[in-house]
C-alpha positions as CSV (number, residue, x, y, z in Angstrom):
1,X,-9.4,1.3,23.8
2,X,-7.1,0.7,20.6
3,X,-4.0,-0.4,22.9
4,X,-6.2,-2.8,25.3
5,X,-7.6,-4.6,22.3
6,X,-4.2,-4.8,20.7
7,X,-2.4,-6.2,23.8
8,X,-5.3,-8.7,24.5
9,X,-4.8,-9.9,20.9
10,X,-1.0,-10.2,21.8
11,X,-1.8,-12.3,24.6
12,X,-4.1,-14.2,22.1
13,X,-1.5,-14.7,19.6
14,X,1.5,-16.1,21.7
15,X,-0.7,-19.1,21.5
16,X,0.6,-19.6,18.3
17,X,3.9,-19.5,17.0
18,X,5.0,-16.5,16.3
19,X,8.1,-16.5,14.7
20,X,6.3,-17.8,11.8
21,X,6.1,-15.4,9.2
22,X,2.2,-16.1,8.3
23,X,1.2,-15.4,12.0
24,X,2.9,-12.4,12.8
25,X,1.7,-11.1,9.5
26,X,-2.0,-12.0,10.3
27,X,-1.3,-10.3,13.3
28,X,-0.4,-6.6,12.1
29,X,-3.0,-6.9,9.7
30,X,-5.4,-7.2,12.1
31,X,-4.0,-4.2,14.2
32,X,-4.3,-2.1,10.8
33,X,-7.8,-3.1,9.6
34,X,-8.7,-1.7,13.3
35,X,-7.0,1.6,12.6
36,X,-8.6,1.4,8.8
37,X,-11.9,0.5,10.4
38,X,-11.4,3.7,13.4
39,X,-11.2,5.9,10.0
40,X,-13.3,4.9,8.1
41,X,-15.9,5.3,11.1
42,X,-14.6,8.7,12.2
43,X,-15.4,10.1,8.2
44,X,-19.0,8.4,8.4
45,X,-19.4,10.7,12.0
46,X,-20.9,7.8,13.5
47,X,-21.8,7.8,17.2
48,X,-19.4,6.8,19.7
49,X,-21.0,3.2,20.5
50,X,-20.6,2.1,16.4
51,X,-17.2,3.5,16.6
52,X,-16.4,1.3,19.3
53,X,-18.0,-1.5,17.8
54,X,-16.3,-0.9,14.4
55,X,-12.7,-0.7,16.2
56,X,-13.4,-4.1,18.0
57,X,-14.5,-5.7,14.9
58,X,-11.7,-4.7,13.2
59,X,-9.4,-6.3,15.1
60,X,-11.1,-9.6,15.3
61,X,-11.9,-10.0,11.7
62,X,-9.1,-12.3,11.2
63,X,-9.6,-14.3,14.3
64,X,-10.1,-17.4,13.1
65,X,-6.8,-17.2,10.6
66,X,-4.7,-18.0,13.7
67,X,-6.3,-21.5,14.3
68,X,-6.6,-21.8,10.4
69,X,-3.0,-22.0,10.0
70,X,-2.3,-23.7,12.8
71,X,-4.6,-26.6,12.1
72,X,-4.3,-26.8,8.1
73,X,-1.2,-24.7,7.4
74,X,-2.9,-22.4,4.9
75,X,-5.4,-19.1,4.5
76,X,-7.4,-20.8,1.6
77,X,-11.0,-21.0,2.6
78,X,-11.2,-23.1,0.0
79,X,-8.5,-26.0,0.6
80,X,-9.2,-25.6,4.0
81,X,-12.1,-23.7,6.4
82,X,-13.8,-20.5,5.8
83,X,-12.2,-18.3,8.3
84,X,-14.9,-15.7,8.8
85,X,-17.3,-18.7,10.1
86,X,-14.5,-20.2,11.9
87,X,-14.3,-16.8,14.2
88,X,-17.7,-16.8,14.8
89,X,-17.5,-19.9,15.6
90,X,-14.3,-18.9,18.3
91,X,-16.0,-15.9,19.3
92,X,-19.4,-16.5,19.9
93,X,-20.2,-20.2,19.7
94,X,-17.1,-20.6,22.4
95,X,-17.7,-17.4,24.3
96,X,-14.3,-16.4,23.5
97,X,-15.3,-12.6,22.6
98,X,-15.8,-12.2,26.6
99,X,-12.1,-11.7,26.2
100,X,-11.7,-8.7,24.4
101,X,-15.5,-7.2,24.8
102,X,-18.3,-7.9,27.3
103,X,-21.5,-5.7,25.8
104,X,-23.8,-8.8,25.0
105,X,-26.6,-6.3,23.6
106,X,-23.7,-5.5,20.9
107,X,-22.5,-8.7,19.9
108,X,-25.0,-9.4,17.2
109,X,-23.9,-6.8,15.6
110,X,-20.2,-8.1,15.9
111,X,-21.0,-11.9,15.0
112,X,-22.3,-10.4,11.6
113,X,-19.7,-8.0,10.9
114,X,-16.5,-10.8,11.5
115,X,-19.1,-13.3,9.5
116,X,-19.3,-11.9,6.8
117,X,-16.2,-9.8,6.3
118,X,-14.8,-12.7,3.7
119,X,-17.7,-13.3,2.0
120,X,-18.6,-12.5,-1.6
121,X,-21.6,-10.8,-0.4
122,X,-23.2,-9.6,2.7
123,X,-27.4,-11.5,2.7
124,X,-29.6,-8.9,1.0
125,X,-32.2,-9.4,4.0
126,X,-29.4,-8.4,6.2
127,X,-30.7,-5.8,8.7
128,X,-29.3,-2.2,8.3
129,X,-28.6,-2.1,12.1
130,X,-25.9,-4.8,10.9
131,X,-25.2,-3.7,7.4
132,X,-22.9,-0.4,8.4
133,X,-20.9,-2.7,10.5
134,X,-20.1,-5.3,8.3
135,X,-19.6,-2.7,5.2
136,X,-16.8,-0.8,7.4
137,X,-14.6,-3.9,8.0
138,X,-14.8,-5.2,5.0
139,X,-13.7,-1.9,3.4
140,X,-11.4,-1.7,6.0
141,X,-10.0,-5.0,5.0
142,X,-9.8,-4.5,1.6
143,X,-7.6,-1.0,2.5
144,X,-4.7,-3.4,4.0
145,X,-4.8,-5.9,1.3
146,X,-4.2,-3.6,-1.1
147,X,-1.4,-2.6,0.5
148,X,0.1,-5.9,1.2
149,X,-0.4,-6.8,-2.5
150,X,1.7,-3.6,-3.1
151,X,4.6,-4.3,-0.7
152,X,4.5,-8.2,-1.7
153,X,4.7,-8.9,-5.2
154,X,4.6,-12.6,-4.6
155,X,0.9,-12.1,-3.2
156,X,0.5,-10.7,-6.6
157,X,2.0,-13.2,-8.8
158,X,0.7,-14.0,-12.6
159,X,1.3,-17.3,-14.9
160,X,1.0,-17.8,-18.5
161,X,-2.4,-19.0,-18.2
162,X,-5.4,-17.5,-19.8
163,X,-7.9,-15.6,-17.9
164,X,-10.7,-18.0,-17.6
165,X,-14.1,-16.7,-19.9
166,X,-16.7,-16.8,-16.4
167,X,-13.9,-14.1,-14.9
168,X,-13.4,-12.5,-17.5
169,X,-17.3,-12.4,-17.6
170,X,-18.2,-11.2,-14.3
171,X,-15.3,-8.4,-14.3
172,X,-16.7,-6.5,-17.2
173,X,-19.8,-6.8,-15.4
174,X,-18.6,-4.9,-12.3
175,X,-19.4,-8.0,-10.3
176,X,-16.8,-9.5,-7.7
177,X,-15.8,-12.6,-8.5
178,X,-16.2,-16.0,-6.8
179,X,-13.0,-17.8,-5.2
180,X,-14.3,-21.3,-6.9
181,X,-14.3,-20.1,-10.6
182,X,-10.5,-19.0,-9.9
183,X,-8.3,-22.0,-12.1
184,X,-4.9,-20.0,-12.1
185,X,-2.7,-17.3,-11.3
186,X,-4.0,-15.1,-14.1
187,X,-7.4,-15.3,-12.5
188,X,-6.4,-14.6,-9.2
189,X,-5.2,-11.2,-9.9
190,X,-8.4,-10.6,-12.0
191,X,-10.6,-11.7,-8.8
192,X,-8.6,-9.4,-6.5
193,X,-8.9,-6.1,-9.0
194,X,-13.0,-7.0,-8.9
195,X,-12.3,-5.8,-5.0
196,X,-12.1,-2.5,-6.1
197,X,-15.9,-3.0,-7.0
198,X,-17.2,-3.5,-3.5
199,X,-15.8,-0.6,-2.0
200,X,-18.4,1.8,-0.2
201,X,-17.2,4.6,1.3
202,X,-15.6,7.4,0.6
203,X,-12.8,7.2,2.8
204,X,-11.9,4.2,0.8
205,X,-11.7,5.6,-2.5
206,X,-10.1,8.5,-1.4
207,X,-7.5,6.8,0.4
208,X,-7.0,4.9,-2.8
209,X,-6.4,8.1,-4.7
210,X,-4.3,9.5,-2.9
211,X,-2.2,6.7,-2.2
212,X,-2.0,5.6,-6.1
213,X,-2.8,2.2,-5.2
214,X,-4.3,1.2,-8.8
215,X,-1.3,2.7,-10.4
216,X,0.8,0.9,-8.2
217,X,-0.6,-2.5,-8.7
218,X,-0.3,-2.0,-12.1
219,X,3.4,-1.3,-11.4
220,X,3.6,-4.8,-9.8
221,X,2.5,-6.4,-12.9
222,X,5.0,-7.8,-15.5
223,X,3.0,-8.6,-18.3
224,X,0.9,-5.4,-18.5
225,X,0.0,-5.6,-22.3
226,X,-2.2,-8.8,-21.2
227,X,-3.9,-6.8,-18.0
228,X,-4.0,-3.4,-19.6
229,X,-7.7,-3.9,-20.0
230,X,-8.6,-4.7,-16.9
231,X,-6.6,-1.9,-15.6
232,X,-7.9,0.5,-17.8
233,X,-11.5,-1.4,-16.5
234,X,-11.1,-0.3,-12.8
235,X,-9.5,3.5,-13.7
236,X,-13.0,3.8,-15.3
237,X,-14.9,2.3,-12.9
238,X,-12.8,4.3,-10.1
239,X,-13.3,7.7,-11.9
240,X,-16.9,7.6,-12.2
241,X,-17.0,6.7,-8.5
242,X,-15.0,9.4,-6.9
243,X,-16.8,12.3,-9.3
C-alpha cells in the first residue's frame, strides 16, 4: 500500500515544481511521517483497518503545503493559510482524496486526523473514534521535524533577542506554545522544544531516546548558557515520561 500511495503523491507533486528545494523537501517529509505513522501504529497493535488509515493519513498530512507554497511562497500559517485546513479543504471539500483512497465510511476519520495535525490542540469533545488517528500523525510529524531540525541548523536558528515572558510562561508550565505569541528567533526555538510536551506514545519517546535527539538539539545550539534551562526543562520532563 506504502509504494502506491507514494507514487500517487509523485504524480501529485509534479504539479508543482520540483526542483525547488521547499517542494521536494515537503515531499520526503511526507513519505517519512507515513513510515513514522506505520510505526508508531504497528507498537500500539492496532487492527489492520486503523493501520491503513494511519499510513494514508500520514502521507497526506502535508497536502495542502504544496499549494501553500505555490500560491504564497511560504509554510507560515501565519503570514499566509493554515495548511492543515487548506488540505481538508483539497481533500475532502474538492473530492481530491478519491485519488489516493476511496473508503467513504473512513474518511471522517481522515478529514480530522490531516485537520488537525498542525494545530495547537486537537477539540476536547473530539470523538475517541477520531482521537487515536489524529494523535499518531501528529506524533508522527513531530518524529520528522525533529530530525530536520537536527540535519538543518538554519531551521534552528537563534537571535540576540530575549525570550518573550508569555513563552517563557507557558514552557515552564508544560504547555505548547501558540505560533502568535512567537516575536523572534529566541522564541521560536522555545515553541518548538514545548513539542516535546505533546508527545503520546511510547514509540515516540523511545525513538527519541534512542536517537539522542534532545542531546542533539542542544548540540545545534550556540548560545547554550542562555537555553540551558530549557534544556535541562525537557531532560526532566522526558525522564519522568519514559520511567
Amino acid at each position: 500500500m506504502e509504494d502506491e500511495l507514494i507514487k500517487k503523491l509523485e504524480l501529485y507533486v509534479k504539479n508543482y515544481d520540483m526542483n525547488d528545494e521547499n517542494i521536494k523537501r515537503k515531499y520526503y517529509h511526507s513519505i517519512r511521517v507515513m513510515k513514522f505513522a506505520k510505526n508508531i501504529a504497528e507498537s500500539l497493535k492496532i487492527e489492520a483497518h486503523n493501520m491503513e488509515l494511519a499510513i494514508v493519513a500520514g502521507i497526506l498530512h502535508d497536502y495542502g503545503r504544496f499549494e501553500q507554497w505555490k500560491n504564497y511562497k511560504t509554510y507560515s500559517d501565519v503570514d499566509s493559510i493554515d495548511h492543515g485546513d487548506l488540505a481538508v479543504d483539497l481533500l475532502f471539500n474538492q473530492n481530491e482524496i478519491t485519488n489516493f483512497y476511496n473508503n467513504n465510511s473512513a474518511y471522517k476519520q481522515l478529514y480530522y486526523a490531516i485537520k488537525f495535525h498542525n494545530k495547537l490542540e486537537i477539540p476536547n469533545d473530539l470523538d475517541d473514534r477520531y482521537l487515536l488517528l489524529c494523535n499518531i500523525v501528529r506524533d508522527a510529524d513531530k518524529l520528522d521535524i525533529f530530525n530536520l531540525l537536527i540535519e538543518n541548523k538554519n531551521l534552528f536558528s537563534e537571535d540576540s533577542c530575549e525570550i518573550t515572558d508569555n513563552v517563557k510562561k507557558d514552557f515552564f508550565e508544560e504547555k505548547c506554545i501558540n505560533y502568535k505569541e512567537i516575536k523572534n528567533k529566541s522564541d521560536k526555538i522555545i515553541l518548538l522544544l514545548a513539542v516535546f510536551y505533546d508527545l503520546k506514545f511510547n514509540y515516540s519517546l523511545d525513538y527519541i531516546k534512542e536517537i539522542r535527539i534532545i542531546d542533539k538539539l542542544y548540540d545545534n545550539v550556540e548560545n547554550k548558557e542562555k537555553y540551558k534551562i530549557y534544556f535541562e526543562q525537557i531532560y526532566k520532563y522526558f525522564n519522568k515520561k519514559i520511567q
